[in-house]
N, C-alpha and C positions, 0 to 999 in steps of 0.2 A: 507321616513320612518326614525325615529330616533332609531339608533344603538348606542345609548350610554346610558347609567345608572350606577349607585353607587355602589349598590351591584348585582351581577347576581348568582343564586342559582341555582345548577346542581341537579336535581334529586326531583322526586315531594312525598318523602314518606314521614314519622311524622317525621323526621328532618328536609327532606327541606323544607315543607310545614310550618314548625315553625320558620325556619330560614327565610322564603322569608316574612312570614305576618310582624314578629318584626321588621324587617330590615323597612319594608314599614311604619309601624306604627311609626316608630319613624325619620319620613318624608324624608327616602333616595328612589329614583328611584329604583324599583326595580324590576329583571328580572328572573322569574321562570324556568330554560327550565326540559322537562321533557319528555320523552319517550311515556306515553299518558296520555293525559289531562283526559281519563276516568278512568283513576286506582291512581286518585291524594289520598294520604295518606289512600292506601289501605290494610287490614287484609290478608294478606296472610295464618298467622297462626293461632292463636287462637281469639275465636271474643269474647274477653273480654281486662277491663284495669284495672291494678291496681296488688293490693294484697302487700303481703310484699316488702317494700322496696320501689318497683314498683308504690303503691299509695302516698308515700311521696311524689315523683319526679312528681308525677301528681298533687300535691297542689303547690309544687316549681314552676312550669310550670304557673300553673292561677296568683299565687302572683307577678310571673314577666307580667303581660298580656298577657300570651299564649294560644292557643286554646282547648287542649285535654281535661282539663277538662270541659269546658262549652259543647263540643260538645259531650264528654262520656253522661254528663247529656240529654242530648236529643234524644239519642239514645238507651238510657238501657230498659233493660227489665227483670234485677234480680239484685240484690244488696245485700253483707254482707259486715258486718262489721269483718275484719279479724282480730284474734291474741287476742281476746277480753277475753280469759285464760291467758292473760300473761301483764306486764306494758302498761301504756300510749305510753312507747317509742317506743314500735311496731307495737301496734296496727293502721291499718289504712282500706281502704275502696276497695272492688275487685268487678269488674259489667260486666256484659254480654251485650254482646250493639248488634244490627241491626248490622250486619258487613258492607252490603252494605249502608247503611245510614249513617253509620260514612263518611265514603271516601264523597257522597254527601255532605253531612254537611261538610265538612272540603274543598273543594269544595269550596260551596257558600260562606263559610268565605270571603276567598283568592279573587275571584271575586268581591267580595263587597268592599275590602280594597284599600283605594285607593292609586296609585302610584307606584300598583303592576300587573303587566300585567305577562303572561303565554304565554308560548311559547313552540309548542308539535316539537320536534326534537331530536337526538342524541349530546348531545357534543362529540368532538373528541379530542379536542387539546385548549391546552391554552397558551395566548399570553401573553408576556411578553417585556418589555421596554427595554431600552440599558441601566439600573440599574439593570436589574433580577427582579425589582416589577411586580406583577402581573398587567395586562392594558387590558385584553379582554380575551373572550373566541371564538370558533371557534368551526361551528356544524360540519354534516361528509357532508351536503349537503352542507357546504362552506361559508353557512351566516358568519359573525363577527360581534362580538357584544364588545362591547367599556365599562368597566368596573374601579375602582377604588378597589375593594374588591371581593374576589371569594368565594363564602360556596359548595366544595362537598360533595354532600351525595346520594353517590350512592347505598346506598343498597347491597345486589347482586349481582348487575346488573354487575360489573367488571368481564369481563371471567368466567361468570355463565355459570355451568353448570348442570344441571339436571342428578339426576341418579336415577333408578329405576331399580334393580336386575342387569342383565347382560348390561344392555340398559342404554345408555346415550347419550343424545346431547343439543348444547350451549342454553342458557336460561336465563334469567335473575329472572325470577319465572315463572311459569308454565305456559304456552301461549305468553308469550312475549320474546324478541329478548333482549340480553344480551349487553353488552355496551364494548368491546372490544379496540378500540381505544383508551379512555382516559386512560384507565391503561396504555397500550403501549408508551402513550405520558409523561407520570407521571414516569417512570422507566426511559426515555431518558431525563428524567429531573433530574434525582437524585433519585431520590426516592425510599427505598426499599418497597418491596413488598414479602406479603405471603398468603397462602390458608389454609382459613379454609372451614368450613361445617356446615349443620345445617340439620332439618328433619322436615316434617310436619306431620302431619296423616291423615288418610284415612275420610272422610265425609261419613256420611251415613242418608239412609232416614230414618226418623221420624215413619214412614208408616210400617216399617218393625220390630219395635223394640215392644219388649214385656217389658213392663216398673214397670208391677208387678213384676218381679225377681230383679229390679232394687231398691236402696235404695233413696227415695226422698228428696232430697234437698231446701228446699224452702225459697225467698228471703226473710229479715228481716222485723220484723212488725213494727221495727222505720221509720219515714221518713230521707231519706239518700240523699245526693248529696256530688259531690266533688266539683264546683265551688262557688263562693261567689255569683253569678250573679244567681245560680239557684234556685230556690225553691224546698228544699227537699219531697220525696215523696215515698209512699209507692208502691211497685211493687207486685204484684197477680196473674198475667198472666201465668210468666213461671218461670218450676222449671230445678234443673238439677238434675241429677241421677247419682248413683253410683255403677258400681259392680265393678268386680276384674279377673283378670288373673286366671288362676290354671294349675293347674301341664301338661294337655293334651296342654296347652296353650305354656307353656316354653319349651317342648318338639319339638314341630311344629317349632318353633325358632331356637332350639338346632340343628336339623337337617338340618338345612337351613346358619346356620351362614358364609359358604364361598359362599354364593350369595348375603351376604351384601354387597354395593360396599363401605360404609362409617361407617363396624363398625369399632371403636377406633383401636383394634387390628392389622386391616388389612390397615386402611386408611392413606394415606398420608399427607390429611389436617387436621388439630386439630378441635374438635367437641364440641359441647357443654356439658360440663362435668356435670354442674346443672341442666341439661334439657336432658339429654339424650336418642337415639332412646330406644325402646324395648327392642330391639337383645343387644342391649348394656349393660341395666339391664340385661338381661339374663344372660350374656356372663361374667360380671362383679361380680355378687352373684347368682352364679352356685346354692347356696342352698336354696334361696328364690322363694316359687312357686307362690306368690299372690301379682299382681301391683297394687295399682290403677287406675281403667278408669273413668273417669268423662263424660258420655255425656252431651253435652252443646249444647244449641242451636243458631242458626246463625241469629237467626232472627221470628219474632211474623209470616211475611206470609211466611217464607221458609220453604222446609221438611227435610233443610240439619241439622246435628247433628255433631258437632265435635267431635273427640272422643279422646279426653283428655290423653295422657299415653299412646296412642300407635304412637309416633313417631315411622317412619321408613322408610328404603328405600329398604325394602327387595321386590322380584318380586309382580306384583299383585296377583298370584294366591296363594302365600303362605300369600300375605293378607288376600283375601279371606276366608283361613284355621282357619290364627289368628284369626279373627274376629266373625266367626262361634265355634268356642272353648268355646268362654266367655258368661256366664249366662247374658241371657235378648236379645242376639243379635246374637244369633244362626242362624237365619233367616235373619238378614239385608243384603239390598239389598246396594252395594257399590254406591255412587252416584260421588265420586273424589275419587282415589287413594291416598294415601299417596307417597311422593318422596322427595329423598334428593337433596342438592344443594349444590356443591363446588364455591368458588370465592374469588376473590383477596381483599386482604383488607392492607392498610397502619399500618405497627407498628407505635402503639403511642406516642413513644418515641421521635417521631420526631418531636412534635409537643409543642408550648409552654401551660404554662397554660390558656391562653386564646383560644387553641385549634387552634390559628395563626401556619403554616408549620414556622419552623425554616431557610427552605430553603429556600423559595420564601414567601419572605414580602408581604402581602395582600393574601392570598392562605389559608384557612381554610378549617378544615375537621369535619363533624358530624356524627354518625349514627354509620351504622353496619362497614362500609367504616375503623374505627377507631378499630376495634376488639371487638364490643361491641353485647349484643344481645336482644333482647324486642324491643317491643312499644314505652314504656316509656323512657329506655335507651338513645335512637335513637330521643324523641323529647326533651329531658333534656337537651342533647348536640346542640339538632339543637337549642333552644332559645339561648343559651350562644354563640351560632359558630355566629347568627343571629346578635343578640347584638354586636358584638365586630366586626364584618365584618362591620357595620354600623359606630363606634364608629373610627375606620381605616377609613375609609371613610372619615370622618369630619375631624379628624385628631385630636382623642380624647383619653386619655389611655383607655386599656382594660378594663375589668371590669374581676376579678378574685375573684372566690367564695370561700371561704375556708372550710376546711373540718369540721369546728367547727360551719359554719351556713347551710349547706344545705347537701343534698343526693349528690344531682347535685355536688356538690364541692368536697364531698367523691372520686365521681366516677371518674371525669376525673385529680385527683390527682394520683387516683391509675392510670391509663392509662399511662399517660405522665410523672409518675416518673418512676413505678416497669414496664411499658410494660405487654404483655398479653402471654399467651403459648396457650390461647384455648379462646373462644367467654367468653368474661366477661359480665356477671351477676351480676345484682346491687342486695344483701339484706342486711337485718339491721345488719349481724354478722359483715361486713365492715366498721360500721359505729363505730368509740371510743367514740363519743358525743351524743348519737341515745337520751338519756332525755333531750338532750337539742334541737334537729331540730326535732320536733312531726311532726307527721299530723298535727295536732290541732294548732301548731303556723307560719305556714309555710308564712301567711302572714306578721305578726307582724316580723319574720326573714327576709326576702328581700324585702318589701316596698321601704324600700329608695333606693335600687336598681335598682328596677325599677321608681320611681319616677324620681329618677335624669338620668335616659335613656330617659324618654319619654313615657314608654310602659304603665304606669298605669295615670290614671288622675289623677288631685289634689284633686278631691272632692273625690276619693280615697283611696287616702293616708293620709285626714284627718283623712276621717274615721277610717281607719286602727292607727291612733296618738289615735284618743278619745279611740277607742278600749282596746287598751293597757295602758291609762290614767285611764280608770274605772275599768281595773284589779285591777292596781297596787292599784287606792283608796280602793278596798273591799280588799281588802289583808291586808291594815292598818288596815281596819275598826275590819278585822276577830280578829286580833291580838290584840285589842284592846278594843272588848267590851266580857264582862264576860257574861259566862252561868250559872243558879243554880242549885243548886242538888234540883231538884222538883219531887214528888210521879212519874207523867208522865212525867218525862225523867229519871227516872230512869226504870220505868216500860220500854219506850222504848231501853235503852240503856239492859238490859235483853234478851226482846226478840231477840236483836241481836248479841246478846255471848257476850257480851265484859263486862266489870266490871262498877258498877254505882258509880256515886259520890258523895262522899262525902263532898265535899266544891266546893265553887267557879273555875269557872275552864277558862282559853279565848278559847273563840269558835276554834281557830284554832287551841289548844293543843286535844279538843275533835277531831276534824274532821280528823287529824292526823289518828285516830285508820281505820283500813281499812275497819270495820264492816260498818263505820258511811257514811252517804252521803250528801253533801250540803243541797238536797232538805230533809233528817232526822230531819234536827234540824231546819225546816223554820216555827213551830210551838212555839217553844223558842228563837226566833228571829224577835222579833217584828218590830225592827228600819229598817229591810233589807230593801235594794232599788231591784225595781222590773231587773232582768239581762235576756238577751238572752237566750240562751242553752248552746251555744256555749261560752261566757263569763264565765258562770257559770263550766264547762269542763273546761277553762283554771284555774279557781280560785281553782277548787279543786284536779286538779295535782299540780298545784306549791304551795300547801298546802299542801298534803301528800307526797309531796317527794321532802319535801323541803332541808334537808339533802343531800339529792342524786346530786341535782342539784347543792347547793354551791358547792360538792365537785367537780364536774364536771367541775365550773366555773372556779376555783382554777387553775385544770387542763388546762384547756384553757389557760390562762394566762401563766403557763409553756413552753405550746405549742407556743403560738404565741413568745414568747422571742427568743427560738429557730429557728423559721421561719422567723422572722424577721433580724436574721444573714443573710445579705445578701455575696455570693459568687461573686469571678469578672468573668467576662466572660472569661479572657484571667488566670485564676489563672490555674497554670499546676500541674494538679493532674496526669499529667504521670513520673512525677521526685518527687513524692515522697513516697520513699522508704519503709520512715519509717510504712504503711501502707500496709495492709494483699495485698496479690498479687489479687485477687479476687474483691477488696474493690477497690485496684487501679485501674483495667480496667472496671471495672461499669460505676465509676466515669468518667470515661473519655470518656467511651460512651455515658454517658446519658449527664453528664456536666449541674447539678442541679444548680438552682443559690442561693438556701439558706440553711441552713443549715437542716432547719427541711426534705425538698427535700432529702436532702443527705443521710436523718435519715432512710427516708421509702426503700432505693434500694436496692433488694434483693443481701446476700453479703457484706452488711459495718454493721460492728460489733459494737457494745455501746464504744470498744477501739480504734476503728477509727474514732468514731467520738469524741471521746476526745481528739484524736492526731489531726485529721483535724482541731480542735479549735486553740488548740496551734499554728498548720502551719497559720493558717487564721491572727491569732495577728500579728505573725513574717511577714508573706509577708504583711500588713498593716501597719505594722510599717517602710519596707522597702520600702514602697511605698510615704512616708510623705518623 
């Protein structure tokens, strides 16, 4: 048997399962191991993808060749468009999928690709060369496996442990064995470690629920997809529902809150602050008696119902109470408990921006393993840990996203510069460029990124060239051919509030007004060339806000000058003085290597980083 491969990827969830397919696809050997080949990239928590922030990172994901959105597409069974009150810059796409059909589907991918083989076992222990490079991994039943590059992304699974009211023991998620070892091994290697938490909620059956007290939810009448490869489509089948907490609800909580083992208060691992259990809402605004609960369902032949908003890991029977409290589900029958999970996970700090350990050269980390929390999160990082563990392999530079073209580049900046205090959550308020990396442009953003990886074809990335070639010509064209003040456009520009015209005017100074819409004016637009949807969506953001975006671009340019100061590795920010006490030992924890780096670490002030300029010339010039 051959025990040697290029990349080998520990952990089979939407990290690694994103990091083992890219790494294969862009034709390195590559070795999946994973705990059980039946729970490959499986929904633990919520069985949906997307929504704020979250669906960005899921278009970033397909533009670079990755699976979750083709595979969301094929397994949905409700879809909206989210944010759709507020700019282009947020708005993106949220879907409820077949929970167990995704993991299948993602699955079959991975077997189908080739050059990528699966392998069901424990890693324990990682090997390393008489450099400290990384050179193999080691299971706990004692195989070795012969490697050039490592991606972990262990989930959970580090020192999981399961809690449920008074009761706890080791776990990795609910039914499976926890992965103890490799932390073990990863701590006698350097590496610090810490413990966070997270919660799910309780399932319930379909059967039991009274859905008239429930407010109906129903999927959008557009046709929707998130991949390029899928053909969009409208969903009918199912909806989801919505009631609400109330005061007997927050009560039943209130009374129970020293049987939480994981509220914020009481717990010693840090919790998800943006996603918080119940008892934690509760516990947190004493005065609010009404949460929202969203049931969702798991799937077109399942009876299970997720139940949205009540994470928790208080005991079952005061589940039971909670869940009998709230309008519509007085009667449900519990079909899975809800329970929380404590486990180790690496600060990120220790990691470069390619998500490469600082420590051991070829050693990569993706997922929740990094202090991260989602679906999405967790496979945005596994394509990039994927990519660049391959790229190390060849003996290729990284590839490094920056915060001004993608989510993905947002998020693992924040990681690896500022570090985390609790499970980080990607959304748009993170993001300082959010009109310039859309949904809507995600491809046109990283093409060439993936082109020159290997992960998207070239008859792909043509496309994606013509794409943004026949923007850019209707965008001259708009600006350039005049519209008239006629009886019927002015009749239309009325019935849509906005003021008519009196002279000549270029179609793109009309289209400007927010009343108006591309397809408004294709009645006094004779010469148009027949466009997509999707073309026609980009032509008329970066026509009403066009403003917005130059100034944006402006910005960028600022930004990259700054970023582009590069820092030396050996420059000793522990001698100098001249700089806030605070500002000094960040820096020399964390040990940015550019300036803009230096800019985002919690603690260096706008006058430190005007004095670190100054030191950066002098030690520059002392250096010539």
């Amino acid at each position: 048997m051959d025990y040697h491969y290029d990349v080998i990827v520990i952990g089979g969830g939407h990290a690694g399962s994103e990091a083992a397919h890219i790494s294969a696809v862009m034709g390195l050997k590559t070795l999946l191991i994973t705990n059980s080949i039946h729970h490959i990239a499986l929904m633990p928590c919520n069985p949906a993808i997307g929504g704020p922030g979250k669906g960005h990172v899921v278009m970033e994901i397909d533009a670079l060749g990755g699976l979750m959105a083709k595979a969301t597409d094929l397994c949905t069974i409700h879809i909206k468009k989210v944010n759709t009150g507020k700019g282009p810059a947020v708005q993106t796409l949220r879907a409820q999928t077949q929970r167990d059909r995704y993991s299948l589907i993602i699955r079959e991918y991975l077997e189908k690709t080739s050059l990528l083989s699966i392998f069901q076992g424990e890693a324990s222990d990682l090997i390393l060369n008489s450099n400290g490079e990384i050179s193999g991994v080691k299971t706990f039943q004692g195989t070795q496996f012969q490697c050039r590059s490592v991606v972990i992304a262990t989930g959970t699974f580090l020192n999981g442990v399961i809690k449920i009211g008074e009761m706890s023991y080791p776990a990795g998620r609910q039914g499976e064995f926890p992965a103890n070892h490799l932390s073990q091994s990863l701590r006698q290697k350097g590496f610090q470690t810490g413990r966070l938490n997270t919660c799910t909620p309780p399932r319930i059956d379909k059967r039991t629920i009274d859905f008239k007290k429930c407010d109906e939810q129903k999927s959008d009448d557009l046709p929707l997809c998130f991949s390029w490869e899928s053909t969009p489509r409208v969903y009918k089948e199912s909806s989801v529902f919505l009631t609400r907490t109330n005061e007997k609800t927050c009560e039943i909580i209130r009374k129970n809150f020293e049987r939480s083992p994981l509220l914020y208060h009481f717990s010693d691992s840090s919790p998800v602050r943006e996603c918080p259990s119940l008892e934690d809402k509760v516990y947190r605004f004493p005065d609010r008696l009404s949460h929202l609960v969203f049931l969702e369902p798991e799937g077109e032949n399942s009876n299970e119902i997720y139940v949205q908003g009540v994470f928790t890991s208080l005991p079952e029977e005061v589940q039971w109470q909670i869940l009998h409290s709230i309008p519509g589900i007085e009667n449900c029958h519990i079909i899975r408990p809800g329970y929380g999970i404590e486990y180790d996970f690496i600060p990120p700090t220790q990691l470069k921006p390619s998500l490469e350990s600082k420590l051991i050269p070829g050693l990569f980390f993706a997922g929740q393993i990094n202090g991260t929390s989602g679906y999405e999160e967790a496979a945005g990082q596994g394509i990039l840990a994927g990519m660049n563990a391959g790229r190390y392999a060849h003996n290729k530079p990284a590839i490094i996203l920056q915060r001004d073209e993608s989510y993905i580049g947002v998020m693992v900046d924040d990681l690896v510069t500022k570090g985390i205090q609790e499970p980080y959550r990607l959304r748009t308020g993170k993001v300082e460029y959010r009109l310039l990396i859309r949904h809507s442009n995600a491809d046109i953003r990283l093409a060439e990124y993936g082109y020159q990886a290997g992960t998207i074809s070239q008859s792909r990335y043509q496309m994606i060239r013509e794409k943004k070639n026949i923007i850019t010509q209707e965008l001259k064209r708009l600006e350039k051919t005049s519209i008239f003040p006629t009886v019927d456009l002015n009749r239309l520009l009325g019935k849509k509030h906005t003021s008519p015209l009196s002279e000549p005017a270029r179609i793109s100074s009309v289209l400007t007004r927010p009343q108006i819409s591309y397809y408004d004016l294709s009645p006094f637009d004779p010469d148009r060339p027949f466009l997509s949807p999707d073309i026609i969506e980009e032509v008329e953001i970066q026509t009403k806000y066009r403003g917005y975006i130059e100034r944006q671009i402006r910005s960028v340019e600022e930004f990259r000058q700054m970023e582009s100061r590069p820092i030396p590795l050996d420059f000793p920010f522990d001698r100098l003085k001249i700089l806030s006490r605070e500002a000094q030992e960040q820096l020399q924890i964390l040990r940015p290597t550019t300036l803009g780096q230096a800019s985002r670490i919690r603690g260096v002030t706008p006058s430190d980083l005007a004095a670190l300029l100054i030191l950066l010339e002098k030690f520059r010039k002392e250096r010539q």
